[in-house]
N, C-alpha and C positions, 0 to 999 in steps of 0.2 A: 627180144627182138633187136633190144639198140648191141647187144655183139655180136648178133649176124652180120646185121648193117657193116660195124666196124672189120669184122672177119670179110663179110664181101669184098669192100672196097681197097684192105689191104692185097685180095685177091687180085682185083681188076688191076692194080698201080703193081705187081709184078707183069700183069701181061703185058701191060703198055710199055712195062720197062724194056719187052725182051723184043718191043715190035711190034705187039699185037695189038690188037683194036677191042674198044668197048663191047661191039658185038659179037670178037671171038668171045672174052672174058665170061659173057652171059651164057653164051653157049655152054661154054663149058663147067658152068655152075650149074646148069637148066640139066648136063647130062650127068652132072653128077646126083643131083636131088633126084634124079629120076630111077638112076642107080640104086639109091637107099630106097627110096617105091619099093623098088621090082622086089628088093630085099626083104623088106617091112611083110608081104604080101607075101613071098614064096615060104621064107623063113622067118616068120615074127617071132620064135624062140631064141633067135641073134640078135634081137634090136636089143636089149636090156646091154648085152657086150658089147655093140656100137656107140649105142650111147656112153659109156664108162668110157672107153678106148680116147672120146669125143671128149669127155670131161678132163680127162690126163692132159691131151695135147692142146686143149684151149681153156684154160682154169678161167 
């Protein structure tokens, strides 16, 4: 959980950077968690690949 947290908030201090507000930043975490949902549920033979893909780009 504490590199979510830290992955989050590196998130939100890009949005802020570019202009945008705390509640786009959440938003746009809220559509992307929601994204993996739909995935998890439609195609849970992909999640093992998400996750790996997920382990590369944030060790």
């Amino acid at each position: 959980m504490a590199k979510f947290k830290v992955l989050y908030e590196q998130g939100v201090a890009n949005v802020l950077a570019v202009g945008g507000t705390r509640e786009q930043a959440h938003k746009a975490t809220q559509n992307f968690a929601d994204i993996i949902e739909e995935m998890a549920i439609s195609k849970p033979e992909a999640v093992p690949s998400f996750v790996a893909m997920c382990k590369r780009e944030y060790p």
